[in-house]
N, C-alpha and C positions, 0 to 999 in steps of 0.2 A: 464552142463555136470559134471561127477563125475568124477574125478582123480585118484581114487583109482583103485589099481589090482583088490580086491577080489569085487567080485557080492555081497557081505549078502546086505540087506534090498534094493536090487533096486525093484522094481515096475514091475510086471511080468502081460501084456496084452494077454489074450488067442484070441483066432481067435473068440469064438462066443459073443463077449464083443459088448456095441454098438458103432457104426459108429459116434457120440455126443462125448462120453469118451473117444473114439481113437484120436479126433481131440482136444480137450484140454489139451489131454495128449498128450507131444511130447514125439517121439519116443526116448526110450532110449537104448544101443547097449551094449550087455554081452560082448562083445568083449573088454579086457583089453588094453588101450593104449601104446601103447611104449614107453622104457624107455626114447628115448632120448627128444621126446615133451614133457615130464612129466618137465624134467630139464630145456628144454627152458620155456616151463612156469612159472616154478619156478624162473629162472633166468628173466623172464623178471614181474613177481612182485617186486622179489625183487628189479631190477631197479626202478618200480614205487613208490617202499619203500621209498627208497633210494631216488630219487629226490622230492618224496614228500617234506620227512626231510630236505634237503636242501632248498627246496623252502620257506618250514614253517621257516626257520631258517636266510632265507638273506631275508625273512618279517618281520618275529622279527630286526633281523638289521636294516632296510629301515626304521619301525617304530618308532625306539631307534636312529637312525641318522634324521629324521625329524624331532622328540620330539628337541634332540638339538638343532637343526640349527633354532628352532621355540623359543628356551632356547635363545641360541643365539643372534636372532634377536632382542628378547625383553631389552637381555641387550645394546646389539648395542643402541635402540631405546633409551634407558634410557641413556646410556651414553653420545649419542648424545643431548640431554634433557640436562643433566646434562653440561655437556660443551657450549650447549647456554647460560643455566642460567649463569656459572660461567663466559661468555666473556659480558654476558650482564653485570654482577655485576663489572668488571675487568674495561668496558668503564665507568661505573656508577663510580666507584672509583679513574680512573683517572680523570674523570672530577671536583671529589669532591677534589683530590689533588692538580689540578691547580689551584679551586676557592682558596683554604686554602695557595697555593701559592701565590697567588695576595694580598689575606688581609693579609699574611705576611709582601709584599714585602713595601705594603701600610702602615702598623703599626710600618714596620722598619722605614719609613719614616716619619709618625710622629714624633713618639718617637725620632729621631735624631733630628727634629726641635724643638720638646720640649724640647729637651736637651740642644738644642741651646740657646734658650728664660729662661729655667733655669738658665743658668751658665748667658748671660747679664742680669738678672733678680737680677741673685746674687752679681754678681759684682757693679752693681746698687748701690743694699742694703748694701754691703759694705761699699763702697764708700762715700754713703750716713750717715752710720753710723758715720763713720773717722770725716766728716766734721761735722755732725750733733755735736758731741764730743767735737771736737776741737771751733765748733760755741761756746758750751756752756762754755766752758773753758771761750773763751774768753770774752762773756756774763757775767759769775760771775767776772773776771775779773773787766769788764767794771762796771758792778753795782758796785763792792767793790768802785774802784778808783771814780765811780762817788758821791757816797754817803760820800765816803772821802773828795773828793771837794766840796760836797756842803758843808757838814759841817764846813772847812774852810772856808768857803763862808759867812756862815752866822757869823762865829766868826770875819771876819774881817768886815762883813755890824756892827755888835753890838759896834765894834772897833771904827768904821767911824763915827757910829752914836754918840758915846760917847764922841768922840773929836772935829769932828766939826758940825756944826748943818746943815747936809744933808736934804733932803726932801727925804720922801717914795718916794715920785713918783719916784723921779729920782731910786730910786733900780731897778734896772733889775728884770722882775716878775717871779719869777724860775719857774710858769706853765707852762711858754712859753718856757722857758729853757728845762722843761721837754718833755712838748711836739715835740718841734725839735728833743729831743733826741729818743723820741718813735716813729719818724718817717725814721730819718737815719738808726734804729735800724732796723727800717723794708725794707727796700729798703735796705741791708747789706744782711739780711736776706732771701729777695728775688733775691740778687745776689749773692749768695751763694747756693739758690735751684737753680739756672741756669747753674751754673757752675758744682754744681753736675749732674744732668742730663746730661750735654757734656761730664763728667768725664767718668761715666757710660756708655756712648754710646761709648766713646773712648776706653774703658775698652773691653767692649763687639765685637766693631772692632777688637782689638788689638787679643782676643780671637780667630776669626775667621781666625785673621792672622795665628794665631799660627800654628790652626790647620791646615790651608792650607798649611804652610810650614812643615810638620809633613808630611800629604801626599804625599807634594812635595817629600821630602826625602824618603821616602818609596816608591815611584814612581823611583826616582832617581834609589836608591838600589836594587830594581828589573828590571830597565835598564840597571843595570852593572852587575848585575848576566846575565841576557841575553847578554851581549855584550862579556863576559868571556865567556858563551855556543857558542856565534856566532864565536867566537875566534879561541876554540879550534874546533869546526866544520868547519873552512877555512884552519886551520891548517893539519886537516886529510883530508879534502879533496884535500889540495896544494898535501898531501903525497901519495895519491891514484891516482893524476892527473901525478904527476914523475914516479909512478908505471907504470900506463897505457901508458905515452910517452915512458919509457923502453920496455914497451912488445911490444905495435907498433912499433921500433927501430928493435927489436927484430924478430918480426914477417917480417919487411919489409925485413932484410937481409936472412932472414930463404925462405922465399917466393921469393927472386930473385936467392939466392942458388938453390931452387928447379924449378925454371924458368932456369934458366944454364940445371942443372943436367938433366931435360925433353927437351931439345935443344939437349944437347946431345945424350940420349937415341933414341930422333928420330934420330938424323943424323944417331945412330948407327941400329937403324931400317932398315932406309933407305937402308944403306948400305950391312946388312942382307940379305934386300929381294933382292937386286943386285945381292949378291952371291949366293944365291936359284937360281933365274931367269936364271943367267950363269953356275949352276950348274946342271942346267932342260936341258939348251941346250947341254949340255956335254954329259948329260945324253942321250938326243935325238940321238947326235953324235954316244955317243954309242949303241943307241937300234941299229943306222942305219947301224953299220960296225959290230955289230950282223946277222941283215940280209942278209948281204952282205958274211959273213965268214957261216952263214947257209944253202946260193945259193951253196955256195963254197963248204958245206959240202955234199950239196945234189948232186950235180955233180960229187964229189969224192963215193960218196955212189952209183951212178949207176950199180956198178958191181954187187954188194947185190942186185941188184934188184931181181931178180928171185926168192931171200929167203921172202917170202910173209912175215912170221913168225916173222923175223927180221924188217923189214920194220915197219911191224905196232911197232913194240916195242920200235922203234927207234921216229915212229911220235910219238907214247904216252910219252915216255920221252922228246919230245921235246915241245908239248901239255903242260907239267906238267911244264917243267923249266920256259917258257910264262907265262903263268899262275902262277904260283911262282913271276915272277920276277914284272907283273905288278902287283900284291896284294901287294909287297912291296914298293914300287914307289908308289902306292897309297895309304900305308901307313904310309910312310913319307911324302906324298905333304898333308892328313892330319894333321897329329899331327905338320907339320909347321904348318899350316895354324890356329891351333886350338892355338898354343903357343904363334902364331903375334897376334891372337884377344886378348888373356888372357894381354898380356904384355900391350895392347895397351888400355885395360879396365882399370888394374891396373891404370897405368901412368895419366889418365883419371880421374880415383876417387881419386885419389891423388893431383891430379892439382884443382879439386872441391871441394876439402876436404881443403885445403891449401886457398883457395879466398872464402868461406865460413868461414873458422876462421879470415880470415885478413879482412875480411867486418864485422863481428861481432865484433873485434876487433876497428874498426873503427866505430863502431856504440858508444861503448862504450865509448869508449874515446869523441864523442861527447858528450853523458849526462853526462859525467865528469865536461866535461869542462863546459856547461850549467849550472852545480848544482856548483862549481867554480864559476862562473860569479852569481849568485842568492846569492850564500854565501857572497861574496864580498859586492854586492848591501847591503844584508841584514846588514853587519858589517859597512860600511861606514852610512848607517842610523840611525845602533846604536849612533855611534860614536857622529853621529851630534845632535840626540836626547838625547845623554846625557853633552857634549856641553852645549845645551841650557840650560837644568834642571841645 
C-alpha cells in the first residue's frame, strides 16, 4: 500500500484489461488515507525503529559482557593455575626448609662434638708439649750430670788403678751401667706418656666441666629472670585478686541494698494495690448511692413528666455523664494497671540485671583466684628449681 496523499505514478486498471493482469495486480484504491493512520503508522515504525536500536544495542552489550565474563574466566583459570603452582612450589619449599633444618640441626651437632674432641684434643697437645719440655729438660739434665759422673768415674777407676793394683774385672762394666740407664730412662719415659694422657683426659674433663657449669649458670640466670616475671605476675595478680574481693564486697552490699530496697517496693506495691482495691470499692459505694440519688432524682422528676421534650434531654444528659464517668473509671483502672506492670518490669530487670553482675562478678573472681593459685604453684617451682641449680 502507498502512503502518500497524491495519486501520480499509481497504476491505473481499465475495465477491458485481462482477467491474468487484474489477478496479479492487487487492487490499488485512489482513495487518499487518513491523516491520523498515516501517523499511527508512522509512529508505530518508528517504535519498531526504536526497539530495533535498542535491541541491536543490549546485543552489542550481551556480546561485549560475554566477551568479558569469557575475559574473566580465562584469568580466573589462569590464576587458579597460578596459585596451584605457587602452593605446590610453597609445600615443595617448606619441605626443602625442614630438610635444610635437620642437616642444620645435625651439623650444629657435629661441629659442637668436634669442638669438643678439638679443645681435649688440644689440651692433650698441650699438656703433652709441657711435659714433653720439661722431659727433655730433665733429659739433658740427666745426660750432662751423667756424663759428668762417668767422667769422675773413670778419673777415679785411673786413680785406683794407679795406687793399688785392682783387677779390671772387678770394674764395674759402664755398658751395663749404661744400659740400666737406657732402660730406667725408658720406663721414665713411658711413665710419663701415661701420665700425660690421664693429664689430658683430666684436662678434657675438666673442659667439659666447665662448660656444664657455664650452662649451669645460664640456666640458673634464666631461672631467676623467670622467677622475677613469676614474681612480679603474683604480685599483680595478689593486686587484682584484693581488687576483685573489693568489687565482690562491694557488689554483695550493693545487691542486698537493692534486695532491701525490692522488699520494700513490693511491700509498698502491695499496699498500693490495697489502696486501689479499697478505692474501687468506694468507688462502687459510690457509683451505688449515685443510682440510689438518680431513683431519687427520677421520682422527684415525675411531675416533668408530661414535658416529653425535657425528659429526653434529661435522659441524654444523664446517658452522657454514665458514659463520661465510666470512660474515666476505666481510664484510670487502666493507666493503674499499665503503671503496676511498668513498675513491676522495672524492679524485675533491675533485680536481673543486679545477679547477672554479681554472678559474673563471682565468676571472675573465681579465675582470679585459679590464675593466683597457678601463679603461686608456678613461683614456688621456681623457687625450688632455683634452690637446686
Amino acid at each position: 500500500m502507498y502512503n502518500d496523499n497524491n495519486n501520480e505514478g499509481a497504476p491505473v486498471v481499465t475495465p477491458g484489461s485481462d482477467n491474468k493482469m487484474n489477478s496479479a495486480v492487487p487492487m490499488i484504491s485512489h482513495i487518499p488515507l487518513p491523516q491520523w493512520k498515516a501517523a499511527v503508522e508512522l509512529r508505530h515504525q518508528n517504535g519498531e525503529v526504536k526497539w530495533r536500536c535498542k535491541f541491536e544495542d543490549s546485543e552489542k552489550k550481551r556480546k561485549a559482557l560475554l566477551t568479558q565474563s569469557q575475559k574473566c574466566e580465562r584469568e580466573l583459570a589462569e590464576l587458579g593455575r597460578r596459585y596451584q603452582l605457587l602452593c605446590n612450589e610453597h609445600i615443595s619449599v617448606k619441605k626443602q626448609l625442614a630438610a635444610k633444618d635437620a642437616k642444620l640441626a645435625q651439623l650444629q651437632e657435629v661441629s659442637e662434638r668436634m669442638y669438643r674432641e678439638y679443645e681435649a684434643l688440644k689440651s692433650k697437645h698441650d699438656v703433652q708439649s709441657r711435659v714433653m719440655e720439661d722431659a727433655m729438660k730433665s733429659a739433658s739434665q740427666w745426660y750432662m750430670q751423667n756424663r759428668e759422673l762417668k767422667r769422675k768415674s773413670a778419673v777415679l777407676a785411673q786413680r785406683c788403678l794407679k795406687e793399688a793394683s785392682v783387677s779390671i774385672i772387678d770394674i764395674p762394666d759402664e755398658a751395663d751401667t749404661a744400659s740400666s740407664t737406657d732402660g730406667d730412662l725408658d720406663n721414665l719415659m713411658k711413665t710419663i706418656k701415661e701420665l700425660t694422657d690421664e693429664v689430658g683426659q683430666l684436662q678434657a674433663e675438666l673442659s667439659a666441666t666447665r662448660l656444664q657449669e657455664f650452662e649451669a649458670q645460664e640456666q640458673s640466670m634464666s631461672l631467676a629472670f623467670e622467677l622475677e616475671e613469676e614474681k612480679s605476675r603474683r604480685a599483680r595478680a595478689e593486686t587484682e585478686l584484693h581488687e576483685l574481693r573489693m568489687m565482690k564486697d562491694n557488689l554483695g552490699r550493693v545487691s542486698r541494698l537493692v534486695a532491701t530496697e525490692m522488699t520494700a517496693l513490693r511491700e509498698q506495691c502491695q499496699h498500693e494495690k490495697e489502696e486501689a482495691q479499697r478505692m474501687k470499692l468506694e468507688a462502687d459505694e459510690a457509683q451505688k448511692e449515685r443510682n440510689v440519688l438518680k431513683h431519687q432524682s427520677t421520682l422527684l422528676m415525675a411531675d416533668v413528666i408530661g414535658d416529653g421534650k425535657l425528659m429526653r434531654l434529661l435522659q441524654e444528659v444523664e446517658v452522657l455523664k454514665r458514659t463520661l464517668e465510666e470512660e474515666q473509671q476505666r481510664h484510670m483502672m487502666e493507666l493503674q494497671e499499665l503503671q503496676d506492670k511498668l513498675d513491676e518490669r522495672e524492679a524485675e530487670a533491675q533485680l536481673e540485671l543486679m545477679e547477672e553482675k554479681l554472678r559474673l562478678a563471682e565468676s571472675e573472681l573465681h579465675c582470679a583466684l585459679q590464675r593466683a593459685e597457678q601463679a603461686e604453684k608456678r613461683s614456688s617451682q621456681m623457687v625450688t628449681r632455683g634452690d637446686i641449680y
